[in-house]
BABADO-443438 format. One record per residue (C-alpha): residue in three letters; x, y, z. Coordinates in Angstrom, 1 decimal. Layout:
Ala  X  Y  Z
...
//
This chain:
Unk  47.9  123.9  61.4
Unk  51.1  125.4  62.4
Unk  53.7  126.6  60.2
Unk  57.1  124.3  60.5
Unk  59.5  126.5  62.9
Unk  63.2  124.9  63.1
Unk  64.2  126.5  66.4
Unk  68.0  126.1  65.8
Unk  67.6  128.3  62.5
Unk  69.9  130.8  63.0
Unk  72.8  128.5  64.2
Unk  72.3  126.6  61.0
Unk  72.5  129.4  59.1
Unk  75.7  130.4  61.0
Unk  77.2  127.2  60.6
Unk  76.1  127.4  56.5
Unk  77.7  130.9  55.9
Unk  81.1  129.8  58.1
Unk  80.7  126.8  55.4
Unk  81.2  128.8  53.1
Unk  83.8  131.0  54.0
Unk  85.9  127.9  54.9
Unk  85.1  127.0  51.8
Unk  85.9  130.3  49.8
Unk  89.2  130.3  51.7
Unk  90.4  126.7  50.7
Unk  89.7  127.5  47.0
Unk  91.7  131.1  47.3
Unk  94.4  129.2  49.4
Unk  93.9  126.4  46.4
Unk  94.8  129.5  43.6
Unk  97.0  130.2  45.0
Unk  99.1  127.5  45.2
Unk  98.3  127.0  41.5
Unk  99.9  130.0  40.9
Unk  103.1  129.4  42.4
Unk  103.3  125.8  40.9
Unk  102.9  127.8  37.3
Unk  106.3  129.8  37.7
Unk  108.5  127.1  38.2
Unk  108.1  126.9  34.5
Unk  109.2  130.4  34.4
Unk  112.9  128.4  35.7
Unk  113.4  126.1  33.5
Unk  112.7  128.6  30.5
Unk  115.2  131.0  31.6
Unk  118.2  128.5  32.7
Unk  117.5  126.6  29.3
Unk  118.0  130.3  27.7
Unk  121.0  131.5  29.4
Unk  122.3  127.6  28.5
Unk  122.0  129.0  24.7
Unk  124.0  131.8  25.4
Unk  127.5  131.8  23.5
Unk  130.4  132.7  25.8
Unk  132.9  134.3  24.0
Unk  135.0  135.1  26.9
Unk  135.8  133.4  30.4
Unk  134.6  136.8  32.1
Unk  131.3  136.1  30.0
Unk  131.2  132.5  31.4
Unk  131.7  133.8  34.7
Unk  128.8  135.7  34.6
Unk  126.6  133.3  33.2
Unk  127.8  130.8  35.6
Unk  126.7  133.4  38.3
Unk  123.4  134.1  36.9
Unk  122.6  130.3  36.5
Unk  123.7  130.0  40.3
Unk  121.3  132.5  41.1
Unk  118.5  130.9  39.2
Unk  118.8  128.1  41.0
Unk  118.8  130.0  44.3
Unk  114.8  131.7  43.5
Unk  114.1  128.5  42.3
Unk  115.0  126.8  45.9
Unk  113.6  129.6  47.2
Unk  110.2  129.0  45.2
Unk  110.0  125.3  46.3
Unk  110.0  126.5  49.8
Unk  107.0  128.9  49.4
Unk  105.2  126.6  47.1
Unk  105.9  123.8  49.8
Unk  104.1  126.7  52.6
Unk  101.4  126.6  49.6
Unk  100.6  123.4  49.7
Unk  100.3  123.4  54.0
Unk  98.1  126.2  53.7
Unk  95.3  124.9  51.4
Unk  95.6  121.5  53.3
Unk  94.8  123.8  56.4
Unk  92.5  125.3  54.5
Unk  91.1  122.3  53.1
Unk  90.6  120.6  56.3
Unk  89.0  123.6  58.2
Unk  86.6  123.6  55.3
Unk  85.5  119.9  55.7
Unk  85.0  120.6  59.6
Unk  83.1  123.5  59.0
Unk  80.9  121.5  56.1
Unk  80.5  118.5  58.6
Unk  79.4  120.9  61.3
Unk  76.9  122.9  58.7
Unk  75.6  119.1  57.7
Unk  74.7  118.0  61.1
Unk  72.4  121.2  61.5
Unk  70.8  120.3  58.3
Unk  70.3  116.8  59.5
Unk  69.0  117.9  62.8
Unk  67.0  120.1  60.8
Unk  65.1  117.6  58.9
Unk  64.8  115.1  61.4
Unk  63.2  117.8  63.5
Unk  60.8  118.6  60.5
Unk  60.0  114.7  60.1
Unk  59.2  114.7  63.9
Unk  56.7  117.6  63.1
Unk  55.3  116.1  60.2
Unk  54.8  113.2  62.3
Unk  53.0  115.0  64.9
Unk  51.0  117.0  62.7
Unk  49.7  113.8  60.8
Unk  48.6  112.5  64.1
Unk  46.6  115.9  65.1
Unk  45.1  115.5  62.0
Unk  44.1  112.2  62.2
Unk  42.6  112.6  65.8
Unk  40.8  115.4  64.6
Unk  39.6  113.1  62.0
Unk  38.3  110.3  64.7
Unk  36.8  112.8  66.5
Unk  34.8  114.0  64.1
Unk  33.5  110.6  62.8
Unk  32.8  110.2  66.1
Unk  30.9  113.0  66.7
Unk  29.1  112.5  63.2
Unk  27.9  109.1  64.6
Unk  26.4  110.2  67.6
Unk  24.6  113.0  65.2
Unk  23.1  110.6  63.1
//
């Protein structure tokens, strides 16, 4: 009997490995938002900090005031990139699923073209079978 040959092999494997790429990809895109959501700790620690600070002076205030104002500015700034973050793994995210969905209909067509051969190769197997009963008959 014949060996099970899935003629569309290589584009499933194509459609497996771009998987997971799209995969890899969402879950670096995924870090990476992570990352940036961890530093706006980093924020709040150092405006509670400089809110500690004793201002003996007005020209001290100033410049606290100032500092503070500029905290608040990379923070700003930070919600903006972590907001481009969180676009980019839901790009990511859904390239990924389109890529898995594609890979999963190869796989499907895969096994219901192995089923078909199964199929086929059970009913070679069983004519082979009649035939030779027959042909046993006729011997005997």
């Amino acid at each position: 009997m014949r060996k099970f040959i899935f003629r569309l092999q290589r584009v499933l494997e194509f459609r497996e490995v771009t998987e997971q790429k799209a995969e890899d990809a969402y879950r670096a895109a995924q870090a990476r938002r992570i990352e940036s959501e961890q530093g706006r700790v980093r924020f709040g620690d150092l405006r509670q900090a400089a809110l500690r600070t004793v201002c003996d002076n007005v020209d001290q205030m100033k410049s606290l005031e100032r500092y503070i104002e500029r905290i608040d500015d990379e923070e700003r700034a930070h919600e903006v990139i972590v907001a481009l973050l969180v676009q980019e793994e839901a790009m990511a995210r859904q390239v990924w699923l389109d890529r898995r969905a594609e890979a999963e209909a190869m796989r499907k067509l895969r096994q219901h073209a192995r089923e078909q051969w199964q199929l086929d190769a059970d009913r070679a197997e069983q004519a082979e079978m009649d035939e030779f009963a027959i042909n046993r008959r006729r011997a005997a």
